[in-house]
Backbone and ligand atoms as CSV (ligand in chain L), in Angstrom:
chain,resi,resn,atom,element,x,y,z
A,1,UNK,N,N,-5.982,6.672,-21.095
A,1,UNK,CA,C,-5.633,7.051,-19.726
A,1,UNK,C,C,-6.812,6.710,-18.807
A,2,UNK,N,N,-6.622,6.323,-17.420
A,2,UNK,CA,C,-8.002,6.125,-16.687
A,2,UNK,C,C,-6.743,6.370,-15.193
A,3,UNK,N,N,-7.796,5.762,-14.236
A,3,UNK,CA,C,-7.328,5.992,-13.228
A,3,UNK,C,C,-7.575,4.533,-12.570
A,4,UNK,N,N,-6.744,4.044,-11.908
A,4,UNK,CA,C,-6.824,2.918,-11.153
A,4,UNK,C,C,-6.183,2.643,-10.010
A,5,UNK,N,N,-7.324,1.523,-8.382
A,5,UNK,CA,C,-6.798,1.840,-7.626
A,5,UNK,C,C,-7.433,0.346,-6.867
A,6,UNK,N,N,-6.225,-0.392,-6.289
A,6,UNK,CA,C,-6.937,-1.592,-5.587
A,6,UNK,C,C,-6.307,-1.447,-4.102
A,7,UNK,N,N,-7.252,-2.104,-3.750
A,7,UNK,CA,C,-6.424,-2.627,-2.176
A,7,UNK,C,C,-6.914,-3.679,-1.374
A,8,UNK,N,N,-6.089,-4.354,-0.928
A,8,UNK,CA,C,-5.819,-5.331,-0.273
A,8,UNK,C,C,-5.225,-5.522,1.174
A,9,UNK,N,N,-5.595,-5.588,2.451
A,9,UNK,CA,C,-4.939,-5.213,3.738
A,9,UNK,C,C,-5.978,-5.365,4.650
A,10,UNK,N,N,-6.197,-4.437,5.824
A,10,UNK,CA,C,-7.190,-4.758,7.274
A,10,UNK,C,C,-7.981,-3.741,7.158
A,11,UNK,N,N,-8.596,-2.766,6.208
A,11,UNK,CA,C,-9.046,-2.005,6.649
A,11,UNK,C,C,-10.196,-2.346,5.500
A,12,UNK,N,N,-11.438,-1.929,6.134
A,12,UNK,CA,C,-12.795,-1.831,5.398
A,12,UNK,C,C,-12.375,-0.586,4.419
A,13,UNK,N,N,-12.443,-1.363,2.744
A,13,UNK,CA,C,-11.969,-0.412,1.509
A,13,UNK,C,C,-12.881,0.295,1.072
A,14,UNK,N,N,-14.099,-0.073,0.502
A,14,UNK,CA,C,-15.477,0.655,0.395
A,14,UNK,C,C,-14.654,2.227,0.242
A,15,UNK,N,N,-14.774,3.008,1.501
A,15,UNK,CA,C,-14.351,4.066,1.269
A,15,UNK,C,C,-13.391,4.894,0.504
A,16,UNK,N,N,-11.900,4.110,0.806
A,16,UNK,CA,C,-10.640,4.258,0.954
A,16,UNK,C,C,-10.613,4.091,-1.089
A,17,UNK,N,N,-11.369,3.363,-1.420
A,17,UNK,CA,C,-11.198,3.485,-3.058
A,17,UNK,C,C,-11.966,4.306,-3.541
A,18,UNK,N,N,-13.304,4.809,-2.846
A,18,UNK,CA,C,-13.933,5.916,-3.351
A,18,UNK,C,C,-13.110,7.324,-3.686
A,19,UNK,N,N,-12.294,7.440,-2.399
A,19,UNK,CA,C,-11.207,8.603,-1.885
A,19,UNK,C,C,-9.987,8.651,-3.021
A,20,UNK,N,N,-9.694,7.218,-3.137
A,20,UNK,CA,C,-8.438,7.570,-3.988
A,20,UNK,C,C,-9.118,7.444,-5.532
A,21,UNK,N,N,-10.322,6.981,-6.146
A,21,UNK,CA,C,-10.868,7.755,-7.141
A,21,UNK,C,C,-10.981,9.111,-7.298
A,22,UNK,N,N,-11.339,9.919,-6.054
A,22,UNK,CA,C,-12.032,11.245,-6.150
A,22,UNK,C,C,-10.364,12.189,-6.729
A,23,UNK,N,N,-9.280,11.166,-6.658
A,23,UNK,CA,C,-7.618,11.996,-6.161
A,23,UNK,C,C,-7.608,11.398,-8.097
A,24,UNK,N,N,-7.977,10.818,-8.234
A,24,UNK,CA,C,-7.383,9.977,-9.706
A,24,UNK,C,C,-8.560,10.384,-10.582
A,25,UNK,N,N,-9.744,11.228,-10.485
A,25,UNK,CA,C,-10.141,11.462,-11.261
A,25,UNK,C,C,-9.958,12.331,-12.662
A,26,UNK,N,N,-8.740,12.971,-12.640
A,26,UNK,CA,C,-8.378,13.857,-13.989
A,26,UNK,C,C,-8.319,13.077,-14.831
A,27,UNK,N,N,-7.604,11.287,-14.411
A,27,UNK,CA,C,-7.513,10.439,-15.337
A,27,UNK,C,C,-8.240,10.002,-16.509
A,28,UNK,N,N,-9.911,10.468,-15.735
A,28,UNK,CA,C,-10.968,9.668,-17.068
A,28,UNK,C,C,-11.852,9.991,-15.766
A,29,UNK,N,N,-13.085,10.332,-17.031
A,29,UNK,CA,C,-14.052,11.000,-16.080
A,29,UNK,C,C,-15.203,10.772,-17.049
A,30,UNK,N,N,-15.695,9.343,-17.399
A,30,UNK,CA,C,-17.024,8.966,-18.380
A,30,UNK,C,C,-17.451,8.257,-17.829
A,31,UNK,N,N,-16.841,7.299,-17.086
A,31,UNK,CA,C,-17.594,6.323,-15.910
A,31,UNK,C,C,-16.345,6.292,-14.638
A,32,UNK,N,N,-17.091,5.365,-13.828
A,32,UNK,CA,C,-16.054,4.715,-12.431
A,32,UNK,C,C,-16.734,3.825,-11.916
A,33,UNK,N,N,-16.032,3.381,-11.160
A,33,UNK,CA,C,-16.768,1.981,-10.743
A,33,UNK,C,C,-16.152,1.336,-10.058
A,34,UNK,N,N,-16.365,0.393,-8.813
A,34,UNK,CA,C,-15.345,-0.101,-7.678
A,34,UNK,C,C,-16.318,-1.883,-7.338
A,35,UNK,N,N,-15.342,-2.568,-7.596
A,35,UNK,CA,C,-15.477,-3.997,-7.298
A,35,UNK,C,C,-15.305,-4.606,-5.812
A,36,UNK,N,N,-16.113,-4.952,-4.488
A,36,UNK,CA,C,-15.865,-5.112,-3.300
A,36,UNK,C,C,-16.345,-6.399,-3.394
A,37,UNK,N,N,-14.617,-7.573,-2.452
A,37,UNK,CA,C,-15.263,-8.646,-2.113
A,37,UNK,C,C,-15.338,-8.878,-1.118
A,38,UNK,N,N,-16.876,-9.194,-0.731
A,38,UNK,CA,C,-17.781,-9.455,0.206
A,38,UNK,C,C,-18.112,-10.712,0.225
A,39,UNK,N,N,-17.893,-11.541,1.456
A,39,UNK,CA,C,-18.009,-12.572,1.906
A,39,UNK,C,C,-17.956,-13.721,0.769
A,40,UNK,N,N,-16.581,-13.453,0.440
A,40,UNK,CA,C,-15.494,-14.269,-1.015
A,40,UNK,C,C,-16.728,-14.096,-2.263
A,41,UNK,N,N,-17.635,-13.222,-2.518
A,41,UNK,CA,C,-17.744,-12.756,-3.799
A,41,UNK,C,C,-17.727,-11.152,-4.405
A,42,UNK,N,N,-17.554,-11.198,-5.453
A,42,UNK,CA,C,-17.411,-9.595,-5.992
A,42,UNK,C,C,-18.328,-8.986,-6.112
A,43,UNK,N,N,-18.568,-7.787,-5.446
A,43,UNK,CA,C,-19.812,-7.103,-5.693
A,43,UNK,C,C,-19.852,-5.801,-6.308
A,44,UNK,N,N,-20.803,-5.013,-7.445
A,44,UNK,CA,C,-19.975,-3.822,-8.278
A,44,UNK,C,C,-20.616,-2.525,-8.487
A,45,UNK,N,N,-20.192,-1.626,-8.240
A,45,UNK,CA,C,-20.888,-0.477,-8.291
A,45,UNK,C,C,-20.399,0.076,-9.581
A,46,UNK,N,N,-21.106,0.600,-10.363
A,46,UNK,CA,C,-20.461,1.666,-11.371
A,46,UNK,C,C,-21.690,2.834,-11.792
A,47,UNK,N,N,-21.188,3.950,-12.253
A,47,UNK,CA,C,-22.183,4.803,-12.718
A,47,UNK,C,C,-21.189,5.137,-14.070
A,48,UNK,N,N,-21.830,5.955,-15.023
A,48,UNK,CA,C,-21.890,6.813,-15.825
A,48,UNK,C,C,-21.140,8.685,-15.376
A,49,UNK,N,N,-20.709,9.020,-16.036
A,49,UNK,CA,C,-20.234,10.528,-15.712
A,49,UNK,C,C,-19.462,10.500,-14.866
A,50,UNK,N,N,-19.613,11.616,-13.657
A,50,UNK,CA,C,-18.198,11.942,-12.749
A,50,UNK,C,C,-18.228,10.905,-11.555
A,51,UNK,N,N,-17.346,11.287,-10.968
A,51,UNK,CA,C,-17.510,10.528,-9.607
A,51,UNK,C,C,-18.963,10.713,-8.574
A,52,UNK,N,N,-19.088,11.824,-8.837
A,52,UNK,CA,C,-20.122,12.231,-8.094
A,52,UNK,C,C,-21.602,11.149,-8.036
A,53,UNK,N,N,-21.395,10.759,-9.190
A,53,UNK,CA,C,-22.657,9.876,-9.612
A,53,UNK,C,C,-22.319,8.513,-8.962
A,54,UNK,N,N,-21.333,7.954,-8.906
A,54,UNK,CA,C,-20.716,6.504,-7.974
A,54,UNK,C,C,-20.798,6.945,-7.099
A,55,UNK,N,N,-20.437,7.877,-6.365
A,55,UNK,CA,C,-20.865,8.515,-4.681
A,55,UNK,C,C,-22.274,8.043,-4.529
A,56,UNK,N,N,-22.456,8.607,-5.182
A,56,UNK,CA,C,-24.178,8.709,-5.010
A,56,UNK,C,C,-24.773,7.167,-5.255
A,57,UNK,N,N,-24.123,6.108,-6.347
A,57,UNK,CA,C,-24.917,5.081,-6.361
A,57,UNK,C,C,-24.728,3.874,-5.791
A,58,UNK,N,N,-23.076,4.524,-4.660
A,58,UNK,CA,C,-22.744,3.500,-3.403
A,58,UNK,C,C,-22.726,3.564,-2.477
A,59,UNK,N,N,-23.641,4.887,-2.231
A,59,UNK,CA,C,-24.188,5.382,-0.824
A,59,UNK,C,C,-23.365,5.146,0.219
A,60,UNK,N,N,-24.128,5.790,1.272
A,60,UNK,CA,C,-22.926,5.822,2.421
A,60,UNK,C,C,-22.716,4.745,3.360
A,61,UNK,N,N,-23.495,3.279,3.030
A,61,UNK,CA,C,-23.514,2.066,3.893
A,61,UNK,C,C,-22.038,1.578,3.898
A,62,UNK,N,N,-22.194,0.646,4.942
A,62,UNK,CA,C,-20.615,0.072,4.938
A,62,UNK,C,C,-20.682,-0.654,4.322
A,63,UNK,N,N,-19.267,-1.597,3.622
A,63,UNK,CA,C,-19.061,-2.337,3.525
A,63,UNK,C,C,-18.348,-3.390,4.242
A,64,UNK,N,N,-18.824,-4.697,3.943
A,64,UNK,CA,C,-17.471,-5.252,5.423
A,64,UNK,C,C,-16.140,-5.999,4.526
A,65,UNK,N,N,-16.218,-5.067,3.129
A,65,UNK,CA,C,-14.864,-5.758,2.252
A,65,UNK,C,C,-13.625,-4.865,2.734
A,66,UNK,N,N,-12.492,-5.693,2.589
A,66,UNK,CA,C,-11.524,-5.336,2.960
A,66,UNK,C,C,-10.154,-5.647,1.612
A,67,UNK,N,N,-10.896,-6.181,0.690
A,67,UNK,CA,C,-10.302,-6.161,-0.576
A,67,UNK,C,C,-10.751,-5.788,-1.903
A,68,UNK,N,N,-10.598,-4.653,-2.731
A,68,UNK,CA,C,-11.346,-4.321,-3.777
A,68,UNK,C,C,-10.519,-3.313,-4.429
A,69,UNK,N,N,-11.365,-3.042,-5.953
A,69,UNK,CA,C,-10.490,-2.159,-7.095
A,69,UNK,C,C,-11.593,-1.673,-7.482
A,70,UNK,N,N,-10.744,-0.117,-8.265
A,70,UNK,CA,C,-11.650,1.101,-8.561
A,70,UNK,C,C,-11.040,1.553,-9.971
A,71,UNK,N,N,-11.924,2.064,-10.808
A,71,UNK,CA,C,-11.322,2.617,-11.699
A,71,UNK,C,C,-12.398,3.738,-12.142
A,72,UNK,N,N,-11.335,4.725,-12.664
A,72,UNK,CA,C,-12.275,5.743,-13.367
A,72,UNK,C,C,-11.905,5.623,-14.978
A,73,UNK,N,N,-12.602,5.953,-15.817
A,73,UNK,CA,C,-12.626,5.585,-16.854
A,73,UNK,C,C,-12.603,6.821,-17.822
A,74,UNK,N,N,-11.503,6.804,-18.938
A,74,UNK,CA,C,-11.560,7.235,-20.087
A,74,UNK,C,C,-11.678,6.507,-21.603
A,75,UNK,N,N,-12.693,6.391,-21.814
A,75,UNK,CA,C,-13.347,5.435,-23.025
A,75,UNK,C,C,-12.411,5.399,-24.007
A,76,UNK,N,N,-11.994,4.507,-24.486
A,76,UNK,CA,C,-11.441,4.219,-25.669
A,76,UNK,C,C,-12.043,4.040,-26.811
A,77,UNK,N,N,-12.267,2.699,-26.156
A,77,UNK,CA,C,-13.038,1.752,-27.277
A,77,UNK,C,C,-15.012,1.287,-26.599
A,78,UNK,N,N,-15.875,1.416,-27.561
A,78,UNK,CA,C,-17.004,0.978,-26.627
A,78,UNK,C,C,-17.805,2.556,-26.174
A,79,UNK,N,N,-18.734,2.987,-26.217
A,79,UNK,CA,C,-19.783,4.286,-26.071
A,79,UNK,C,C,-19.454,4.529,-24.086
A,80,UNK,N,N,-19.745,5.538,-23.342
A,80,UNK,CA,C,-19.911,5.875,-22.369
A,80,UNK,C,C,-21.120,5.059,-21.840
A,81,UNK,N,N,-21.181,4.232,-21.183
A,81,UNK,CA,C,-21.984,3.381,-20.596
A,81,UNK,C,C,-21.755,2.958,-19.466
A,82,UNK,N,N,-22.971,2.553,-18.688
A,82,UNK,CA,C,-22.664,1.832,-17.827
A,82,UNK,C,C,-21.975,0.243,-17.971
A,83,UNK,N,N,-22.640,-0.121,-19.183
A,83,UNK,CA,C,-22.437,-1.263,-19.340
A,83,UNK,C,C,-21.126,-1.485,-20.129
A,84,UNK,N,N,-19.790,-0.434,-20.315
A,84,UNK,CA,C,-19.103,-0.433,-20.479
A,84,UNK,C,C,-18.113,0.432,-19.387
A,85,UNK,N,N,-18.335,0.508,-18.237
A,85,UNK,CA,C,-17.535,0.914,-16.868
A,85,UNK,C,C,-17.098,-0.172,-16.481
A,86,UNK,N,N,-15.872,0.484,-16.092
A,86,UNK,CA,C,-14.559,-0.976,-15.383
A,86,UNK,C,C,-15.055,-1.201,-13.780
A,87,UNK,N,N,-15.057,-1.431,-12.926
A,87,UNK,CA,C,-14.267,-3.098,-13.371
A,87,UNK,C,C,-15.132,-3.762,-14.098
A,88,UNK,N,N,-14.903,-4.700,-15.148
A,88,UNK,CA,C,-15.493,-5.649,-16.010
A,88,UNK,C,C,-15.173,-6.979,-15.340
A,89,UNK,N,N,-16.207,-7.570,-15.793
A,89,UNK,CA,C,-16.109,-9.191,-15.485
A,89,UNK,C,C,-16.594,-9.740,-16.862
A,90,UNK,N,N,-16.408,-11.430,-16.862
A,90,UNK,CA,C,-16.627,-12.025,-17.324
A,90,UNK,C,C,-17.441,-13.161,-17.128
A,91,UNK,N,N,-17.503,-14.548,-17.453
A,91,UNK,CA,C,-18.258,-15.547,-17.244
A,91,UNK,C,C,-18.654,-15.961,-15.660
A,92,UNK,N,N,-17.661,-15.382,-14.983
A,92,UNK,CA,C,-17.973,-15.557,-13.359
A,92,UNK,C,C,-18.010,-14.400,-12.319
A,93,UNK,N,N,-18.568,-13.319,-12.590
A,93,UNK,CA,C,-18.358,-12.019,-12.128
A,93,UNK,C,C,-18.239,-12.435,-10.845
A,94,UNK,N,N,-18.720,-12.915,-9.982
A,94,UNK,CA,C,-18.475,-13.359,-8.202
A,94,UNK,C,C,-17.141,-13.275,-7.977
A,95,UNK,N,N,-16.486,-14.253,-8.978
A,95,UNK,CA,C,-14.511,-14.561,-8.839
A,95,UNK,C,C,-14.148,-13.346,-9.698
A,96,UNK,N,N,-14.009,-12.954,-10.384
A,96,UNK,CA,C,-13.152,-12.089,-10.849
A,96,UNK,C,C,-13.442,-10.626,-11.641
A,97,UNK,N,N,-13.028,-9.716,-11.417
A,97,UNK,CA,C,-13.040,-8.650,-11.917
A,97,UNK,C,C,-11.552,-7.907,-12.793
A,98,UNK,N,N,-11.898,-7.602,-13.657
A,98,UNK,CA,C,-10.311,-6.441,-14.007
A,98,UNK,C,C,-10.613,-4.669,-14.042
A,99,UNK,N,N,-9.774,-4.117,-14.354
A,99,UNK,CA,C,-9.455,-3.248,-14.285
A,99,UNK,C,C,-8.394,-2.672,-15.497
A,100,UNK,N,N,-8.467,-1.711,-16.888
A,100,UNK,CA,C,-7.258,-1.663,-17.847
A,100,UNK,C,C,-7.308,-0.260,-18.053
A,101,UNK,N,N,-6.057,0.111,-17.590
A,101,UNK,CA,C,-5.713,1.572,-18.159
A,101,UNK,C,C,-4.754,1.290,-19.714
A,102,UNK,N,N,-5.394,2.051,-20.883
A,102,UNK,CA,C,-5.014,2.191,-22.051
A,102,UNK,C,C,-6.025,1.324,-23.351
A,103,UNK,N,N,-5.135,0.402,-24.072
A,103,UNK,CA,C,-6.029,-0.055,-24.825
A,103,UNK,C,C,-5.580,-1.643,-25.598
A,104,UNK,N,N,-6.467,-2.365,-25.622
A,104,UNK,CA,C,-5.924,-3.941,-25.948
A,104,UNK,C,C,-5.649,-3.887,-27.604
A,105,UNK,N,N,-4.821,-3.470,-28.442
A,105,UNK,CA,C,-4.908,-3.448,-29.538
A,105,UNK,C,C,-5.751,-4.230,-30.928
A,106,UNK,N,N,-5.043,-5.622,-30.526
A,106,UNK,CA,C,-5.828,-6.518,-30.977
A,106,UNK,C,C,-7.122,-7.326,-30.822
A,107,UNK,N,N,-7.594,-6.066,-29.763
A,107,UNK,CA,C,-9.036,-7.146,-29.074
A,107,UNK,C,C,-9.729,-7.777,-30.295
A,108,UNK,N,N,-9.431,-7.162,-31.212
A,108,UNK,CA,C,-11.055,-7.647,-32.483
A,108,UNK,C,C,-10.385,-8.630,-32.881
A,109,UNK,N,N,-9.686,-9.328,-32.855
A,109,UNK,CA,C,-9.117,-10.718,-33.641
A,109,UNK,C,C,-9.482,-11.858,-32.281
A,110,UNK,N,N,-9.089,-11.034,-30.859
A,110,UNK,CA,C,-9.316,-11.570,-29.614
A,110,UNK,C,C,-10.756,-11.843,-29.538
A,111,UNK,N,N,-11.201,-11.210,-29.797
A,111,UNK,CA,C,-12.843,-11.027,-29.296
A,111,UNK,C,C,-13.903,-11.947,-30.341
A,112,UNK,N,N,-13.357,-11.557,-31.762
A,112,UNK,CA,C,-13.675,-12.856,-32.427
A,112,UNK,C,C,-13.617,-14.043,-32.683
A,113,UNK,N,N,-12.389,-14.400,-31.686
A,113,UNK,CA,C,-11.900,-15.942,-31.551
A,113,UNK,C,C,-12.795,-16.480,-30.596
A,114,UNK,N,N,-12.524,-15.654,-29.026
A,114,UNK,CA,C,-13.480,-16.002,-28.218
A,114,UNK,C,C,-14.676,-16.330,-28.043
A,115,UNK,N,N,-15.559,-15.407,-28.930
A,115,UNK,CA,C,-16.843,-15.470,-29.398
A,115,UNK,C,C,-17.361,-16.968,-30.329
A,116,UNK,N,N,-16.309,-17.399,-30.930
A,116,UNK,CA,C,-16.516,-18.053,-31.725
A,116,UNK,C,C,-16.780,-19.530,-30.823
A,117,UNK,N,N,-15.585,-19.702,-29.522
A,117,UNK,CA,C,-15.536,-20.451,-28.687
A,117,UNK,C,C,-16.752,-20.214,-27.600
A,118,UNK,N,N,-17.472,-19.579,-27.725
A,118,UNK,CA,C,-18.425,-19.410,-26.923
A,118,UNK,C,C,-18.984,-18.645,-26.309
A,119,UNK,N,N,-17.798,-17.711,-26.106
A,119,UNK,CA,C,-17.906,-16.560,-24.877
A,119,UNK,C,C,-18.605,-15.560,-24.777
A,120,UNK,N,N,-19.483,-14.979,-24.273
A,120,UNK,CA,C,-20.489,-14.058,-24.390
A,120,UNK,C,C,-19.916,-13.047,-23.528
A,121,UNK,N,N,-20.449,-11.629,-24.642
A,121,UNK,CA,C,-19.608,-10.598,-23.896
A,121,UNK,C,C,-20.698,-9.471,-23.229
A,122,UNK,N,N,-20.190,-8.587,-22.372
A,122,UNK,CA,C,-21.633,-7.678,-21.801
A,122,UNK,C,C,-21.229,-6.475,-22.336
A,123,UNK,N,N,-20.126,-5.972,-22.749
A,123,UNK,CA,C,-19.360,-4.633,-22.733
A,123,UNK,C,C,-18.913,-4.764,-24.231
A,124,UNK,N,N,-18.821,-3.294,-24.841
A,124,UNK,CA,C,-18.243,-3.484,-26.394
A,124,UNK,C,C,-16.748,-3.118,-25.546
A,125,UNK,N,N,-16.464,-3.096,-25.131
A,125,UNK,CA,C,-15.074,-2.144,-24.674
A,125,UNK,C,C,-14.117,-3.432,-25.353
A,126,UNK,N,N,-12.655,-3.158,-25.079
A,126,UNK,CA,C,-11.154,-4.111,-25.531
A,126,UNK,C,C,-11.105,-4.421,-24.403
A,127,UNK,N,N,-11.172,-4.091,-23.630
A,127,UNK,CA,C,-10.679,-4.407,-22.301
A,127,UNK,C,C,-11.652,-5.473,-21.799
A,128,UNK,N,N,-12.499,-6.108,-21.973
A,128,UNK,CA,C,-13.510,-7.026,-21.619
A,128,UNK,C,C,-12.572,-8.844,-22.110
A,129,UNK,N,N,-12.148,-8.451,-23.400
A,129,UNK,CA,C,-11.319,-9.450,-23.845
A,129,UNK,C,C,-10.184,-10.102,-22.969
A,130,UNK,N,N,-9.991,-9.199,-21.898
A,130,UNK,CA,C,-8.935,-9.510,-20.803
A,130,UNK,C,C,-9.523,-10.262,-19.785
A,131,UNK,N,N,-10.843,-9.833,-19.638
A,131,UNK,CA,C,-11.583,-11.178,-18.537
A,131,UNK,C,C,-11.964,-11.993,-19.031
A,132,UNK,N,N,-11.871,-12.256,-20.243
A,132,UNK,CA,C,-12.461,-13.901,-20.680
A,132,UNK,C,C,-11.012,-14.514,-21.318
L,1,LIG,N1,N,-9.615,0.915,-23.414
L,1,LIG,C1,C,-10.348,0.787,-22.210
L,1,LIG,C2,C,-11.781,1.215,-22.382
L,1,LIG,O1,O,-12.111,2.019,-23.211
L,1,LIG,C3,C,-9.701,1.507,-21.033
L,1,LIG,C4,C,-9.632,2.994,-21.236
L,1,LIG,C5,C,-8.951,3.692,-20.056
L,1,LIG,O2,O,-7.698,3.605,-19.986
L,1,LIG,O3,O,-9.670,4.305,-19.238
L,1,LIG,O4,O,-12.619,0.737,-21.697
């Protein structure tokens, strides 16, 4: 279970995904983390623990994104980390970010193929296997 929340439209999001984290937090509450793209690249905040701690480590500056995704996180697969908080990227974090509520079953057959082809991963999580 996690919580997830994007948006896309005219309004500076920065906030507006912090807000609807703080509403989606029962979902998963080990990390969170919100992906803003800023001047066509992705930029990423995540902490460890409650929301309170992403409040705190995306301070109150603006952003001038007006498109971005949030998730709060209930660990599956992969230790409570930062370096396992969504959104995850892959080989081009600038272009793309995801976001996965639940769990990739087969990542380890996934993850070992990939690997084999090259792919270097940052996160033990299943869900990392979805951005590469
Ligand atoms: N399986 C994913 C992970 O552990 C997503 C868990 C969730 O739904 O929050 O990273």
């Amino acid at each position: 279970m996690c919580g997830i929340i994007g948006y896309v439209g005219p309004r500076e999001c920065k906030q507006l995904l912090l807000h609807g984290l703080e509403r989606l937090e029962y979902r998963g509450y080990d990390s969170a983390g919100i992906a803003l793209l800023e001047d066509g690249r992705l930029t990423y905040t995540r902490a460890v623990g409650n929301l309170k701690n992403l409040r705190a480590e995306a301070g109150d500056s603006r952003s001038p994104a007006t498109t971005g995704l949030g998730h709060t996180r209930w660990a599956t697969h992969g230790g409570v980390t930062e370096a396992n908080a969504h959104p995850l990227a892959a080989e081009q974090p600038e272009k793309l970010a995801i976001v996965l509520n639940g769990i990739v079953e087969n990542y380890r057959e996934l993850r070992e193929r990939l690997v084999e082809a090259g792919h270097v991963f940052a996160s033990e999580t299943d869900a990392e296997t979805v951005t590469h």
